[in-house]
C-alpha positions as CSV (number, residue, x, y, z in Angstrom):
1,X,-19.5,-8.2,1.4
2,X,-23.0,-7.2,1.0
3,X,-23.4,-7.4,5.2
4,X,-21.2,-3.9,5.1
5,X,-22.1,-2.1,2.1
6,X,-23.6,0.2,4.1
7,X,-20.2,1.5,5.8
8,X,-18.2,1.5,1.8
9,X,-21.1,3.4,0.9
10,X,-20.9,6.0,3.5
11,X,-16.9,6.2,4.0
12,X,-17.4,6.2,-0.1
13,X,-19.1,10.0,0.3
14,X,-16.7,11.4,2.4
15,X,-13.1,9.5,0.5
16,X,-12.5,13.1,-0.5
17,X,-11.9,14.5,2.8
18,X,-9.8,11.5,3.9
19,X,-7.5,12.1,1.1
20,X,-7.3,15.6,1.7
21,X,-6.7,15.4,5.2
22,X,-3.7,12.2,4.7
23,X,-2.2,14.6,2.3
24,X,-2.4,17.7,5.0
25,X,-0.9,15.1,7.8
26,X,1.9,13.9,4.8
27,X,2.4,17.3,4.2
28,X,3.2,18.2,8.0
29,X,5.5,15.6,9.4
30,X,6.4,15.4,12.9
31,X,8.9,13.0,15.0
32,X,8.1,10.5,18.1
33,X,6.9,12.5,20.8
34,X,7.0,15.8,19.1
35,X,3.7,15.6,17.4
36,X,1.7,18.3,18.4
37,X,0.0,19.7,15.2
38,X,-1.5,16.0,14.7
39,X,-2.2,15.2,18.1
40,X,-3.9,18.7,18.2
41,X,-6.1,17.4,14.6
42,X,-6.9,14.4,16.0
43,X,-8.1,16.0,19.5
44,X,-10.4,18.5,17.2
45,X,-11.8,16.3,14.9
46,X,-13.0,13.5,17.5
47,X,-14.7,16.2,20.1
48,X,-16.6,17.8,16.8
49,X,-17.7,14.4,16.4
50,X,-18.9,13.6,19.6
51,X,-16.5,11.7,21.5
52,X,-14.6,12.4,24.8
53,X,-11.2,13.2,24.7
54,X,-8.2,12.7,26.2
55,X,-4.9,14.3,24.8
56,X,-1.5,14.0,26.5
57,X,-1.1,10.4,26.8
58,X,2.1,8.9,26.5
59,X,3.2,13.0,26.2
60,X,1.6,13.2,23.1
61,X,-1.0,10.6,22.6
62,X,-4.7,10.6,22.2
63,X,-7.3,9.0,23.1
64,X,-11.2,9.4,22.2
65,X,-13.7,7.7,23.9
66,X,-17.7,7.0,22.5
67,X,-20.1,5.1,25.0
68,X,-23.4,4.1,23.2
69,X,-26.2,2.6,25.1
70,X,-25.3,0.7,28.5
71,X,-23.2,-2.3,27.4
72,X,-20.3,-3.5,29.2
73,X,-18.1,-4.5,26.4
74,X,-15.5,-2.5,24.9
75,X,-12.8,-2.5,22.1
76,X,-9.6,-0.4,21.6
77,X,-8.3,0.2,18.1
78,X,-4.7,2.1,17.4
79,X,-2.9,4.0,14.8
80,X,0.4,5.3,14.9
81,X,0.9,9.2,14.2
82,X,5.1,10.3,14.1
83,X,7.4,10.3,10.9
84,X,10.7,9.9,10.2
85,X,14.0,11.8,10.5
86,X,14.4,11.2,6.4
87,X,14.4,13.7,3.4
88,X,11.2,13.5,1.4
89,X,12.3,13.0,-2.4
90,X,8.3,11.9,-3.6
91,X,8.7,15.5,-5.5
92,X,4.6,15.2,-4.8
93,X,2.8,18.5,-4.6
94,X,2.2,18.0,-0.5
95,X,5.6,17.1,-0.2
96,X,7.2,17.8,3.5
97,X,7.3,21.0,4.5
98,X,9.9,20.3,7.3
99,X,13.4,19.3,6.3
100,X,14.9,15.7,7.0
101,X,11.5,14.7,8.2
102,X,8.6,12.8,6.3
103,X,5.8,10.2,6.4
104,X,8.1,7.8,5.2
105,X,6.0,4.7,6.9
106,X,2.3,5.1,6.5
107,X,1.9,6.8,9.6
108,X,-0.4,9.3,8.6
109,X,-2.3,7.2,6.4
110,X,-3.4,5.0,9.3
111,X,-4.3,8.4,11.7
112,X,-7.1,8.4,9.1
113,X,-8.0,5.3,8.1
114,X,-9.0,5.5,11.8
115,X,-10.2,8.9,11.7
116,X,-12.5,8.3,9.1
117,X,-13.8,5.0,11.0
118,X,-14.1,7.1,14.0
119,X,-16.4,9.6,11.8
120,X,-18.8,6.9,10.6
121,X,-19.0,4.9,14.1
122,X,-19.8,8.2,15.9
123,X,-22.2,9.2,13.2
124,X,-24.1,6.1,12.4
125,X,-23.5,4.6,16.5
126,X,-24.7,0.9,15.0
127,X,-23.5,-0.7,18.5
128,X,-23.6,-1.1,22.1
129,X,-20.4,-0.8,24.4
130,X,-17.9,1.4,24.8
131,X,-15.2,2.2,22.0
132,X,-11.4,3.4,22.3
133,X,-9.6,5.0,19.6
134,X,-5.5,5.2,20.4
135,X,-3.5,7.4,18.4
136,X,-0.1,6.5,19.9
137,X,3.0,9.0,19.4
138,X,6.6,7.9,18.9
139,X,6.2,4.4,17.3
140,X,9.6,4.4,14.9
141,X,12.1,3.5,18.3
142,X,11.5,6.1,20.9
143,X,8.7,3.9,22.9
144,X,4.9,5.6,22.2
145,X,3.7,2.5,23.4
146,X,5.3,2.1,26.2
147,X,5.0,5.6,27.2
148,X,1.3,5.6,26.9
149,X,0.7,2.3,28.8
150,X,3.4,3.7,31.5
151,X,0.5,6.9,31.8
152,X,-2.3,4.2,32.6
153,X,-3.6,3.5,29.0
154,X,-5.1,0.2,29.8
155,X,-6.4,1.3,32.9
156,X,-8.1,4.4,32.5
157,X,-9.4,2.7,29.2
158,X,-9.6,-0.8,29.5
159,X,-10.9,-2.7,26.5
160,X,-11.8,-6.4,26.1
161,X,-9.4,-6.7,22.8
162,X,-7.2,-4.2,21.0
163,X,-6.7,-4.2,17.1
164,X,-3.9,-2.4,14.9
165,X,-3.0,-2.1,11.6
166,X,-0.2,-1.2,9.4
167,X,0.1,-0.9,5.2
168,X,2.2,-3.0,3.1
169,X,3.9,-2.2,0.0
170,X,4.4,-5.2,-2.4
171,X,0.8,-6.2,-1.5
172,X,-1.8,-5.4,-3.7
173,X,-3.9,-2.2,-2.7
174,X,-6.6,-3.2,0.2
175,X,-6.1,-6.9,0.5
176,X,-5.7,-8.0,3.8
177,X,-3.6,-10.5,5.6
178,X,-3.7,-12.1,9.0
179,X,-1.6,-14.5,11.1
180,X,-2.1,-16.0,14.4
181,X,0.5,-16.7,16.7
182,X,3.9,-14.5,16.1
183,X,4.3,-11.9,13.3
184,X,6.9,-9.6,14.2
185,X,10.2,-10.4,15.3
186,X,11.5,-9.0,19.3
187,X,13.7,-6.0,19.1
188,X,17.3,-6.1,21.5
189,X,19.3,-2.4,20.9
190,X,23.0,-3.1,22.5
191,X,25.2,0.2,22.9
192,X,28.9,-1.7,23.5
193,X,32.2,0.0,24.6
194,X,35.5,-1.6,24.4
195,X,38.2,-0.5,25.8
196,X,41.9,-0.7,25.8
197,X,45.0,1.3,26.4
198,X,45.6,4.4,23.5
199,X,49.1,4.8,21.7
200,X,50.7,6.2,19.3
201,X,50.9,4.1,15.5
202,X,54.5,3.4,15.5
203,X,54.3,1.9,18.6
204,X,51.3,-0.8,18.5
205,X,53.6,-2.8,21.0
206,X,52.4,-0.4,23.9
207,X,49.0,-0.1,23.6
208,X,45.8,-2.4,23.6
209,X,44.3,-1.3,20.1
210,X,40.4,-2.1,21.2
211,X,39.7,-1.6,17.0
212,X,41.5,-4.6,16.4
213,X,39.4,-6.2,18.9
214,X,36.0,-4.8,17.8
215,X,36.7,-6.0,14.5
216,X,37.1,-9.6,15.6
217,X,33.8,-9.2,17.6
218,X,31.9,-8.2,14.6
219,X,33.0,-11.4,12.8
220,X,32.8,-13.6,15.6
221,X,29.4,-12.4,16.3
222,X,28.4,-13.8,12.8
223,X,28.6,-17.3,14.2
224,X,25.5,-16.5,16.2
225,X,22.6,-17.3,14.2
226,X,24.3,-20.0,11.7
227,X,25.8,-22.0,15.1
228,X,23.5,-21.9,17.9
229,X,20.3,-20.9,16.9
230,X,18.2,-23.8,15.5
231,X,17.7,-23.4,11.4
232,X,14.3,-23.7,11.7
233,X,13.9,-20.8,14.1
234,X,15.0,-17.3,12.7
235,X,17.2,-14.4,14.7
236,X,18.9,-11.6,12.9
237,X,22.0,-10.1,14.5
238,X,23.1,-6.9,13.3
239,X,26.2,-4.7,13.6
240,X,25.0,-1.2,12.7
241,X,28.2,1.2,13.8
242,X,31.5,0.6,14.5
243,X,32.8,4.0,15.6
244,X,36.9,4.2,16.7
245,X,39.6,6.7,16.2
246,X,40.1,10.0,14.2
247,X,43.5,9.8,13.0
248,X,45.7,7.7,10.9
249,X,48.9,7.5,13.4
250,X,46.9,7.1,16.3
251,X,45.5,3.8,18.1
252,X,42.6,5.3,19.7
253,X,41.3,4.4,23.6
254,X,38.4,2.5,22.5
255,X,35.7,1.6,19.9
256,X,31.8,1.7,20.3
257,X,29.8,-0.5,18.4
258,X,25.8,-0.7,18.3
259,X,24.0,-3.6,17.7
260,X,20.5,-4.7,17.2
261,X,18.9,-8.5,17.5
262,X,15.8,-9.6,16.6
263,X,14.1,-13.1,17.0
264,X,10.7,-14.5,16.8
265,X,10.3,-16.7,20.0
266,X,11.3,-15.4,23.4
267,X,13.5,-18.2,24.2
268,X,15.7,-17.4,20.9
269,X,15.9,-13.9,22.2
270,X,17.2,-14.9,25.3
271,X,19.1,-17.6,23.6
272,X,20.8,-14.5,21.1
273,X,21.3,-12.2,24.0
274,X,23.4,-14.4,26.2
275,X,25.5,-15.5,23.1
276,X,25.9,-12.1,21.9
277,X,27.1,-11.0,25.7
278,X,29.5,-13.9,26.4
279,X,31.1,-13.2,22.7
280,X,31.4,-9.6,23.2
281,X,33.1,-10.3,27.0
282,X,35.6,-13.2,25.8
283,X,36.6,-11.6,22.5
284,X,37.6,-8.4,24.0
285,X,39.4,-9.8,26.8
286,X,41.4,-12.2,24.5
287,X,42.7,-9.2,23.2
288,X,43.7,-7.7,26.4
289,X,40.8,-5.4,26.1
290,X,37.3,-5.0,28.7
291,X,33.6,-4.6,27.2
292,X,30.2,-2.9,28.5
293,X,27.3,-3.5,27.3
294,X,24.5,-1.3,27.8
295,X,21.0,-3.1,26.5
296,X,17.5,-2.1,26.0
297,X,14.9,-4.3,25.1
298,X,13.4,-2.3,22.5
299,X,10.7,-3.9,21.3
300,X,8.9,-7.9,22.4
301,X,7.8,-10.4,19.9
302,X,4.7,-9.1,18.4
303,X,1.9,-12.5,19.1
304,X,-1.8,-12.5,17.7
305,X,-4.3,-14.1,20.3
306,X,-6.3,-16.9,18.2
307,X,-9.3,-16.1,19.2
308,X,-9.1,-12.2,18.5
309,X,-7.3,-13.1,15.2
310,X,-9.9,-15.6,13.8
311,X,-12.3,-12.9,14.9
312,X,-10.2,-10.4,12.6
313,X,-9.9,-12.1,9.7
314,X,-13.6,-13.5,9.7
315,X,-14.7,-9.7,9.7
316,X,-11.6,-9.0,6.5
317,X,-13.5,-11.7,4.7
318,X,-17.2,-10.5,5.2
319,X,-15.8,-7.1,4.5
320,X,-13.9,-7.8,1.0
321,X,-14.2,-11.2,-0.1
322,X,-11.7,-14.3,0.4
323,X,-9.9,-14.0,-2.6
324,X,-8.5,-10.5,-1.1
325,X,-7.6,-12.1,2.3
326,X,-4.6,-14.0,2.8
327,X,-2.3,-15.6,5.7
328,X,0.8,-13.0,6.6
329,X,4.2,-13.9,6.3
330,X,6.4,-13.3,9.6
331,X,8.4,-10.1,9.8
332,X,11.7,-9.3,11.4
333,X,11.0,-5.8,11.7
334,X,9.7,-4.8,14.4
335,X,6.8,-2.9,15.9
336,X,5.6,-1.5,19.8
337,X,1.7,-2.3,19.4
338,X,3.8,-5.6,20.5
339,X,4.2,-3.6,24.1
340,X,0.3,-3.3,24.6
341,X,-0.6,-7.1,23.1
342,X,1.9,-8.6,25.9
343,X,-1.3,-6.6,28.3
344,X,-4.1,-7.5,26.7
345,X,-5.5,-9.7,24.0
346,X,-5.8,-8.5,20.3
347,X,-4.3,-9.3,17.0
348,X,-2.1,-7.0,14.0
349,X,-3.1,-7.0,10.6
350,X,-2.0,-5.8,7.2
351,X,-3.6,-3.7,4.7
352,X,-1.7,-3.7,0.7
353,X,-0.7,-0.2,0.2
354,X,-0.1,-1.7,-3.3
355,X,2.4,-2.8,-6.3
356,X,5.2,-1.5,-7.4
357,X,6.2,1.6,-5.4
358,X,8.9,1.9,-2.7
359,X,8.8,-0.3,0.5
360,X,8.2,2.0,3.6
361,X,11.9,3.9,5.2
362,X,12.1,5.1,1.5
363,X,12.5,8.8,0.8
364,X,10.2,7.7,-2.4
365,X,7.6,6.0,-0.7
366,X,3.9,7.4,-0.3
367,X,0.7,6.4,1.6
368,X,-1.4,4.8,-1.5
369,X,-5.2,7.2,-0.7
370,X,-7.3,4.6,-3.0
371,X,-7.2,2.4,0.1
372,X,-8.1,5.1,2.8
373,X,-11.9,4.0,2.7
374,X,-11.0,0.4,2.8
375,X,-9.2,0.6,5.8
376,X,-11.7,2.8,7.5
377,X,-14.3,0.5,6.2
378,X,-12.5,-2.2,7.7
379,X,-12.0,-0.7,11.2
380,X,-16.2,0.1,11.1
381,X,-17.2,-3.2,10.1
382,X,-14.7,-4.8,13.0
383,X,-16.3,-2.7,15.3
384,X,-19.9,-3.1,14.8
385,X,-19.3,-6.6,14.2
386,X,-17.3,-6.9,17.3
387,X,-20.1,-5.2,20.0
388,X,-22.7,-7.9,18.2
389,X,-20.4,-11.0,18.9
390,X,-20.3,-12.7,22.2
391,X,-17.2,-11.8,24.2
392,X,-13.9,-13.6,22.9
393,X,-11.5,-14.9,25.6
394,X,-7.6,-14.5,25.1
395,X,-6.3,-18.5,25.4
396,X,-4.8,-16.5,29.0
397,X,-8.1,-15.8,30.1
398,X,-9.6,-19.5,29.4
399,X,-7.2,-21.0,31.3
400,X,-7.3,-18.8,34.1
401,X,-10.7,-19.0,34.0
């Protein structure tokens, strides 16, 4: 802990500032891709601190670059910077000021846990290499990631390793946790439409109700995880909407359902996906009915690299002791830093938000500000620590090599 007291003891001067400006961000919520205040904050504060910038990725991503000295090694680190289309009920005196939209996922308090990193590195410059902050748009569904690796990301700022972070509620405030291998579950978004022949109610005899058969789906569709995935793996499939009809008296033409699957190995996704399909297909025609499906793969497993993840968690150690580190549990929700590990090597952490308050998606949840300079601090200290380590090699890259 002692190694980095220097960067708690500087972030400590300045923790006013970061929770003024989480509380500004919190109090200014804006949705995937339409973040332009933010992106616009972000662009201002990293050119005042020296770095070059680069707004407009991935529509409204940014990107700051620092070069110090005339290394060849390079790191990218990435925070997430939209909210949610939820009412803000936190009755907090920098509440939302937009309706039906707030910071209901932590979003803003990662922009500056990586903001105030980004201060001290550019300030202090204590290493050699180059260094790429990502502050990605449109994380919650709409595809940030993918948008800003579709505009070149990697390419026009390639780094050795990228790291991201996310809070925790339930976990107590700064402790960190760490887990190699898989930690978020894939995310599968089916849009199916059944359909059959409308008819009035009286006369059920002839038409080819497609509600009836939608509901039988839904059930049959139940079987998939407790009869052909293995126990020991874990899948989720989930019916969100089932939409058919307007009236009472009327069989309607046919009935949209949307669906989302998650899994934590690739070949239970694909495993899910073709069991989920052939159900949906044989269900509605037993019923006389025909189904399309339109998919999109949402979001991949999340996997840590070992290498970048023992890296991580060596630095979480150093930074706050062992007691305060521990090994994350897998997750089945899902998250699109997943897109940009399947490109390069890097690993996903989490930071406690704290105890006792509302898990994030909460119109009562908040950003907990005591651990603003921890997560900074641990963002420097990867850094600095990171440009003064030898180069680590993704498991791909050994074997290639």
């Amino acid at each position: 802990m002692a190694r980095y007291a220097h960067i708690d003891a500087w972030l400590d001067d300045i923790a006013g500032e970061l929770k003024a400006l989480r509380q500004d961000i919190h109090a200014h919520p804006e949705l995937g891709f339409e973040e332009q205040r933010t992106a616009a904050l972000v662009a201002r504060l990293l050119t005042e601190w020296g770095y070059e910038v680069h707004s407009g990725i991935g529509r409204t991503g940014v990107v700051g670059v620092l070069r110090n000295g005339n290394a060849t090694r390079s790191l990218g680190l990435r925070a997430d910077m939209d909210a949610l289309p939820i009412i803000e009920a936190t009755d907090l005196p920098y509440s939302s000021c937009h309706s039906g939209c707030m910071h209901a996922c932590g979003h803003d308090g990662h922009t500056v846990m990586l903001l105030g990193a980004a201060r001290y590195l550019a300030a202090t410059r204590n290493f050699q290499g180059t260094l790429n902050l990502i502050f990605q748009p449109a994380e919650e569904g709409q595809g940030g990631a993918e948008a800003m690796l579709a505009d070149g990301l990697l390419e026009r700022f390639p780094s050795e390793a990228l790291f991201g972070m996310h809070n925790m509620p339930g976990l107590a405030a700064g402790h960190l946790c760490f887990r190699e291998g898989p930690l978020m579950a894939s995310q599968d978004l089916l849009e199916v439409v059944i359909e059959g022949v409308g008819g009035h109610g009286s006369m059920p005899h002839l038409s080819v109700d497609p509600l009836v058969a939608a509901s039988s789906t839904v059930m049959a569709l139940q079987t998939v995880v407790g009869r052909n995935v293995d126990p020991q793996q874990a899948a989720v499939v989930t019916v969100g909407a089932l939409q058919a009809g307007e009236a009472a008296n009327v069989i309607p033409q046919s009935a949209l359902l949307r669906l989302s699957l998650r899994a934590l190995d690739a070949g239970v996704r694909e495993l899910v996906l073709e069991r989920v399909r052939a159900i949906i297909h044989s269900q509605a025609e037993s019923y006389g009915c025909r189904a399309s499906i339109s998919h999109r793969p949402a979001y991949p497993v999340l996997v840590n690299s070992p290498e970048q993840t023992t890296f991580a968690r060596r630095v979480g150690e150093e930074l706050v002791g062992a007691a305060q580190v521990q090994d994350a549990p897998t997750v089945m929700g899902s998250e699109d830093f997943a897109w940009m590990l399947e490109r390069c090597p890097g690993s996903y952490l989490f930071i406690g938000n704290g105890t006792g308050g509302p898990m994030v998606h909460n119109p009562g949840y908040d950003f907990n500000d005591d651990i603003l300079v921890r997560g900074a601090a641990y963002w420097a200290a990867l850094t600095e620590t990171w440009f003064q380590t030898p180069p680590v090699l993704s498991q791909a890259s050994a074997t290639a090599a």
